[in-house]
C-alpha positions in Angstrom: 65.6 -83.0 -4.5 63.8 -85.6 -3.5 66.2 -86.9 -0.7 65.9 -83.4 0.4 62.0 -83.0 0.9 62.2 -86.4 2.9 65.3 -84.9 5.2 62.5 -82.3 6.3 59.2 -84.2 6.7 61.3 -86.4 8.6 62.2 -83.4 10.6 58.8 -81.6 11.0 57.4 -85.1 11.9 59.9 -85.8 14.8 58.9 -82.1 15.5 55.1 -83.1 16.2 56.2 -86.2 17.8 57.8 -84.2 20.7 55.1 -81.6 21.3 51.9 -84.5 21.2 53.0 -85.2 24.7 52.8 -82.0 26.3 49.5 -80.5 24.3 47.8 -83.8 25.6 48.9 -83.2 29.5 48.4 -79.5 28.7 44.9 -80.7 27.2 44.4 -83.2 30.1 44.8 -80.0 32.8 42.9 -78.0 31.1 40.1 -80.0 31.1 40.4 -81.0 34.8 40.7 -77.2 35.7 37.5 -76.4 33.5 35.6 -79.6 35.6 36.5 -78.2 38.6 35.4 -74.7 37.8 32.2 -76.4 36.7 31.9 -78.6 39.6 32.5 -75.4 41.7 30.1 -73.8 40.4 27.6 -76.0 40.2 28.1 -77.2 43.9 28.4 -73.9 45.8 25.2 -72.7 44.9 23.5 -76.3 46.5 26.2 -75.6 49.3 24.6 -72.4 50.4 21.3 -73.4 49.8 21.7 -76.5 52.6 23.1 -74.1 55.0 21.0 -70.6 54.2 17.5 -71.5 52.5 17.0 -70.7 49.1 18.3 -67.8 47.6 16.2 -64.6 46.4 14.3 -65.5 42.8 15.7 -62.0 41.5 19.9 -63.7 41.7 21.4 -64.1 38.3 23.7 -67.2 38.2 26.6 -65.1 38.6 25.1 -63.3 42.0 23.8 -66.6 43.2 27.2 -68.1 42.9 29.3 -65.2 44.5 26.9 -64.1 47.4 27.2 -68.2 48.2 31.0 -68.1 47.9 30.6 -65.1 50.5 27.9 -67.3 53.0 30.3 -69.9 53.1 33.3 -68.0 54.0 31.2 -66.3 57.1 29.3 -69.7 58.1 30.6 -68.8 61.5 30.0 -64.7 61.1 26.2 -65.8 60.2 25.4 -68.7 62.4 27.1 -68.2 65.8 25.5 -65.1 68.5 28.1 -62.9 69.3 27.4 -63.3 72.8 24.6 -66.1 73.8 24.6 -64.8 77.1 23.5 -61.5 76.1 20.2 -59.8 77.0 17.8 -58.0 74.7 18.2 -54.0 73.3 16.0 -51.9 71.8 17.3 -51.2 68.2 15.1 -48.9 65.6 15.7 -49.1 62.3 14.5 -45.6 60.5 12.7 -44.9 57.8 14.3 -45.3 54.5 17.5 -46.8 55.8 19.5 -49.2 53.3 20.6 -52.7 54.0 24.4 -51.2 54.0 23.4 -49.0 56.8 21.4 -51.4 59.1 24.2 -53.8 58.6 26.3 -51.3 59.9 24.6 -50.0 62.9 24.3 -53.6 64.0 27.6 -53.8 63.7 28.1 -51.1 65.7 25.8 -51.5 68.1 27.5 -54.8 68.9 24.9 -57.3 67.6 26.5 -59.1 65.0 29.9 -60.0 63.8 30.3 -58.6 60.4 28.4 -55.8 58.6 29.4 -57.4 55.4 28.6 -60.8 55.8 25.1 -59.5 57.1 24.0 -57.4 53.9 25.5 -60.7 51.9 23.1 -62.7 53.5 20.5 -60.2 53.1 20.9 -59.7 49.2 21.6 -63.6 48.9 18.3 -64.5 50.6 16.4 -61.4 49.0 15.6 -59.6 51.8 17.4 -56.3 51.8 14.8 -54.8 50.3 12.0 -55.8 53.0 13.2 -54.4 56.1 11.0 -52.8 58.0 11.7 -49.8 59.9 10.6 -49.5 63.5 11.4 -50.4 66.8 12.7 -53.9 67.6 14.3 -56.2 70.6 17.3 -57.8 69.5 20.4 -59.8 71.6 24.2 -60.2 70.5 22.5 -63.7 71.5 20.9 -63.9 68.5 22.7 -65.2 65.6 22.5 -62.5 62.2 20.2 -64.8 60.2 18.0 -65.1 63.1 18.1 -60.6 63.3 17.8 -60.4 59.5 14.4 -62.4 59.6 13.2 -60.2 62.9 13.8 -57.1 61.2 11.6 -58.2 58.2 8.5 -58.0 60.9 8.2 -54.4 62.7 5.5 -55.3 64.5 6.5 -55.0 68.6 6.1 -57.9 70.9 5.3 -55.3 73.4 2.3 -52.6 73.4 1.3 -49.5 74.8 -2.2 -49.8 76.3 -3.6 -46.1 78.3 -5.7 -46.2 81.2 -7.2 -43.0 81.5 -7.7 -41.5 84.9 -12.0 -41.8 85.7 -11.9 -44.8 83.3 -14.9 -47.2 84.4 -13.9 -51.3 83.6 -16.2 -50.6 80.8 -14.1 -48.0 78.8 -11.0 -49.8 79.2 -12.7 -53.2 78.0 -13.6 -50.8 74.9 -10.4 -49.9 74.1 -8.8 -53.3 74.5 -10.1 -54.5 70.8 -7.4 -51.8 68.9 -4.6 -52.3 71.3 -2.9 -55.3 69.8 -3.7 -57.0 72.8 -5.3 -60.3 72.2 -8.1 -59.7 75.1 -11.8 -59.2 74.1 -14.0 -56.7 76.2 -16.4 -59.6 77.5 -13.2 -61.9 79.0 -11.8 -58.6 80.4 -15.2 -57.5 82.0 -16.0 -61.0 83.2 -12.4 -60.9 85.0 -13.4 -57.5 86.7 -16.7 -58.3 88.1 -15.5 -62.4 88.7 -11.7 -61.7 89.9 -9.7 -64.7 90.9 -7.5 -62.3 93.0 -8.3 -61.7 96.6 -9.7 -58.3 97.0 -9.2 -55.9 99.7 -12.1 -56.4 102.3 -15.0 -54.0 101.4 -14.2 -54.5 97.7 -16.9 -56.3 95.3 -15.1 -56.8 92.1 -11.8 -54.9 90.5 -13.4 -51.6 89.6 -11.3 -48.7 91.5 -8.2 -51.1 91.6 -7.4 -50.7 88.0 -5.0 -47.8 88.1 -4.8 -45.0 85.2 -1.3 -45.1 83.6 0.6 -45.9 80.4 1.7 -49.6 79.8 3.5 -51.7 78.3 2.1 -55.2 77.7 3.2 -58.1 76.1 0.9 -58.8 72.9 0.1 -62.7 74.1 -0.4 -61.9 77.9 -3.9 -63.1 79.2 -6.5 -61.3 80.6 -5.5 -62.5 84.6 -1.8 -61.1 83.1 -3.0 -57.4 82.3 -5.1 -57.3 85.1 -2.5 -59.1 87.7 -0.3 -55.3 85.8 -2.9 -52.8 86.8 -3.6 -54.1 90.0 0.0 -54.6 90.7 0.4 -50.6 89.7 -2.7 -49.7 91.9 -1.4 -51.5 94.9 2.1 -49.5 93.9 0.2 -46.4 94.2 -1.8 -46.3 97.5 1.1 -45.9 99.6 1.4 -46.8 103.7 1.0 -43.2 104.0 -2.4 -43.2 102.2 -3.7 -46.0 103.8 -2.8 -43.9 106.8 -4.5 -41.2 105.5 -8.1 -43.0 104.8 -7.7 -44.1 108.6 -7.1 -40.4 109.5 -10.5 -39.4 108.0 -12.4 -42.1 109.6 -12.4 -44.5 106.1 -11.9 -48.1 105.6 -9.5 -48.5 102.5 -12.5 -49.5 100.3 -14.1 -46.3 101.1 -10.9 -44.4 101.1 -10.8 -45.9 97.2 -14.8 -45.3 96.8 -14.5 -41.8 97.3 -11.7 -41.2 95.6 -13.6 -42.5 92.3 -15.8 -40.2 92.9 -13.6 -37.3 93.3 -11.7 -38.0 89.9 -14.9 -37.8 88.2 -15.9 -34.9 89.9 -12.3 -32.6 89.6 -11.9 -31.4 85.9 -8.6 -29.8 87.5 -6.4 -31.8 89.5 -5.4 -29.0 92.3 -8.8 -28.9 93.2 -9.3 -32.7 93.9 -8.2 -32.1 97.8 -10.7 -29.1 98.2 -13.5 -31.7 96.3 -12.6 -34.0 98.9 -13.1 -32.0 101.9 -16.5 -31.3 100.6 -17.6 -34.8 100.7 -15.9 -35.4 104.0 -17.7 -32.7 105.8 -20.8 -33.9 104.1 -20.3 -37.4 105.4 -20.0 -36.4 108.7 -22.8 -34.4 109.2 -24.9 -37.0 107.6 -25.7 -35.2 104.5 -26.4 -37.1 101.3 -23.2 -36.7 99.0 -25.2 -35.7 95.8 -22.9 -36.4 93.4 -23.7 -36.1 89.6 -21.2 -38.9 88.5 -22.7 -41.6 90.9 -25.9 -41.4 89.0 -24.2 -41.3 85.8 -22.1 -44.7 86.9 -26.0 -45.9 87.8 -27.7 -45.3 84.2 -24.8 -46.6 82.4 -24.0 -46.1 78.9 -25.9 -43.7 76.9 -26.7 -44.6 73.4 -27.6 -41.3 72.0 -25.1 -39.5 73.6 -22.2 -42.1 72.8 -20.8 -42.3 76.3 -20.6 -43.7 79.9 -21.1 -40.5 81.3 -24.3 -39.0 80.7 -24.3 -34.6 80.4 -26.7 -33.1 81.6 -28.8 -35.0 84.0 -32.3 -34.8 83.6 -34.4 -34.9 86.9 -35.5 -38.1 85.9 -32.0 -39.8 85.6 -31.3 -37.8 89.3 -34.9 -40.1 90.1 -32.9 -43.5 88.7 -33.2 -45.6 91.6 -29.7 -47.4 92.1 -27.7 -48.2 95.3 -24.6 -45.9 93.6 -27.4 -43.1 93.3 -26.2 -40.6 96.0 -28.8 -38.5 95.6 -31.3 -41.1 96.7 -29.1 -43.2 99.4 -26.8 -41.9 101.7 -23.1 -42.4 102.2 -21.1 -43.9 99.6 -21.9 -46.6 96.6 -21.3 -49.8 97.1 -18.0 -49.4 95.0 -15.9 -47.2 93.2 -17.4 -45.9 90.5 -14.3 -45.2 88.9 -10.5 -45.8 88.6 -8.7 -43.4 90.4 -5.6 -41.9 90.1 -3.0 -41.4 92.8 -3.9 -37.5 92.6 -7.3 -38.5 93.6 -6.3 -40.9 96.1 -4.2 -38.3 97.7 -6.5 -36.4 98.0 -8.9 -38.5 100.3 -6.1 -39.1 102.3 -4.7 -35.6 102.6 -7.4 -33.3 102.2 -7.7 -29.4 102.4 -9.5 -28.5 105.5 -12.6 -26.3 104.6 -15.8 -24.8 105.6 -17.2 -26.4 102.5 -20.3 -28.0 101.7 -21.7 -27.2 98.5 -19.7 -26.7 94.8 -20.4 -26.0 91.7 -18.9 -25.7 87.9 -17.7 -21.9 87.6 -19.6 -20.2 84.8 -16.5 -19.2 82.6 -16.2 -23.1 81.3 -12.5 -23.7 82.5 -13.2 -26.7 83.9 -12.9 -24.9 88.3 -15.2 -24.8 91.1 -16.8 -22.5 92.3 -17.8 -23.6 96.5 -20.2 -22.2 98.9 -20.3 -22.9 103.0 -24.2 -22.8 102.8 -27.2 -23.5 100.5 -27.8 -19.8 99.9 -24.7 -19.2 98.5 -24.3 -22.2 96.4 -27.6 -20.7 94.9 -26.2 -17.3 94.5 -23.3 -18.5 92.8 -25.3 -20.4 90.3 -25.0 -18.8 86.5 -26.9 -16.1 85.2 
């Protein structure tokens, strides 16, 4: 028996001997495959971060290491422009969209390379949920981080700044300070009355030149920028054939422009700005005193009870405010527009209607029309009840 027993411990033992070898390589892999999976993920993460930034603070471990195994694999996806020679689109991103779906449409569109590696990035860098919707400028030359961050900021680098038509420098200097342009009312004011461009002879400052339009600015242009814009529209506006036109009616351009202020404060309703012309025209040249409303309103200035530039009604002493611009006092035209006209207007000095008119007045049924008389006697009769 005992010989036995020591045959099989003899066996088991040579048994162990033989496996020891292979459970300590097996051992020996095992813990070099668990150091690398360790390494891996312990150096991924600090990968990504050299090459992206930081990742969002709501990752797990998990999600910071898979959405950096992702990064990496679209370095080039993420960090080269699709096209660098590219120019810029409008792209809008609407309200409620998902970071799936902007990824996507960028795709689409043809701005980036991959829709997937875009939301990765986004998610990594915890951004998908702070896009902005809105209107933006973006290029293919733009690499996707560089459009992930622009679309965090919906704020336009362009904005839309009205002039209206009959604006005086001083109403457009008032709405300058919610336009998003960085321009104050005083440096735009001080540019109009001290211009640095050279003004057409007869001109005293930029008032009439600024012409009445919709724009789009740049946010950082200067003051001598937006002006240099309106002027450059005005100067689009009064054609060779206008200029012709003031020439026709015995005007210099200055006082082709003068009167045309004064006509687009006078016309509530544009088809009757030729008619309101030829008034003033046949005036001129019988050497009758224009007496016009709006040039003594320009002359008084802003009205503090009444909130605006253009005082309604005028009291006989406002028609008694001694002023070069008051018409009713001096004859012939102000010294200067008292207005900025619109092409309409200018047109209108140009091309007017020819009439026996001398005299008009507002209708009484409050549209906003004339109502215009040959003679004294009629302008009275037509006066309202």
């Amino acid at each position: 028996m005992t010989t036995h027993w020591n045959l099989e411990n003899m066996s088991q033992q040579r048994k162990k001997s033989k496996w020891s070898p292979v459970l300590l390589i097996l051992g020996c892999v095992l813990c070099i495959v668990l150091g690398l999976i360790g390494w891996l993920f312990y150096r991924v993460p600090l990968e990504a971060e050299d090459i992206f930034g930081k990742p969002g603070a709501n990752l797990n471990t998990t999600q910071r290491y898979t959405y950096s195994v992702q990064l990496l694999l679209n370095v080039d996806n993420l960090l080269e422009p699709l096209n660098p020679a590219a120019s810029q689109v409008a792209f809008q991103v609407r309200d409620g969209a998902t970071a799936s779906e902007v990824a996507y449409t960028l795709e689409t569109e043809g701005l980036i390379r991959s829709a997937d590696a875009f939301r990765a990035y986004l998610v990594y860098a915890g951004l998908d949920t702070g896009l902005q919707s809105g209107s933006y400028k973006l290029s293919p030359s733009m690499t996707a981080v560089d459009i992930a961050h622009e679309l965090l900021d919906a704020t336009p680098t362009e904005v839309t700044f009205n002039i209206l038509p009959g604006w005086r420098a001083e109403e457009i200097a008032a709405a300058l300070p919610t336009s998003g342009l960085g321009i104050n009312a005083e440096q735009f004011m001080g540019a109009v009355t001290y211009p640095t461009q050279t003004l057409p002879e007869g001109m005293i400052s930029l008032e009439g030149l600024l012409a009445p339009g919709s724009y789009q600015i740049k946010r950082d242009a200067s003051v001598q920028e937006v002006l240099d814009i309106f002027v450059e529209r005005f100067n689009q506006n009064v054609t060779p054939e206008i200029r012709q036109g003031f020439e026709k009616q015995g005007l210099t351009f200055a006082q082709g422009v003068i009167l045309a202020s004064i006509v687009q404060r006078e016309a509530m309703v544009e088809d009757e700005q030729p008619t309101i012309a030829s008034v003033f025209l046949n005036r001129m040249r019988d050497g009758s005193k224009l007496d016009s409303d709006p040039t003594v309103q320009y002359a008084i200035g802003y009205n503090q009870e009444q909130k605006t530039w253009w005082t309604n009604p005028l009291s006989a002493t406002d028609l008694a405010y001694d002023s070069p611009y008051n018409t009713y006092l001096y004859g012939g035209l102000p010294p200067a527009p008292i207005s900025n006209p619109d092409v309409s207007a200018l047109k209108a000095v140009a091309f007017p209607a020819e009439t026996p008119y001398y005299y008009f007045r507002a209708a009484c049924d409050q549209s906003g029309r004339h109502v215009f008389a040959k003679t004294y006697e009629e302008h009275l009769a037509n006066a309202c009840p």
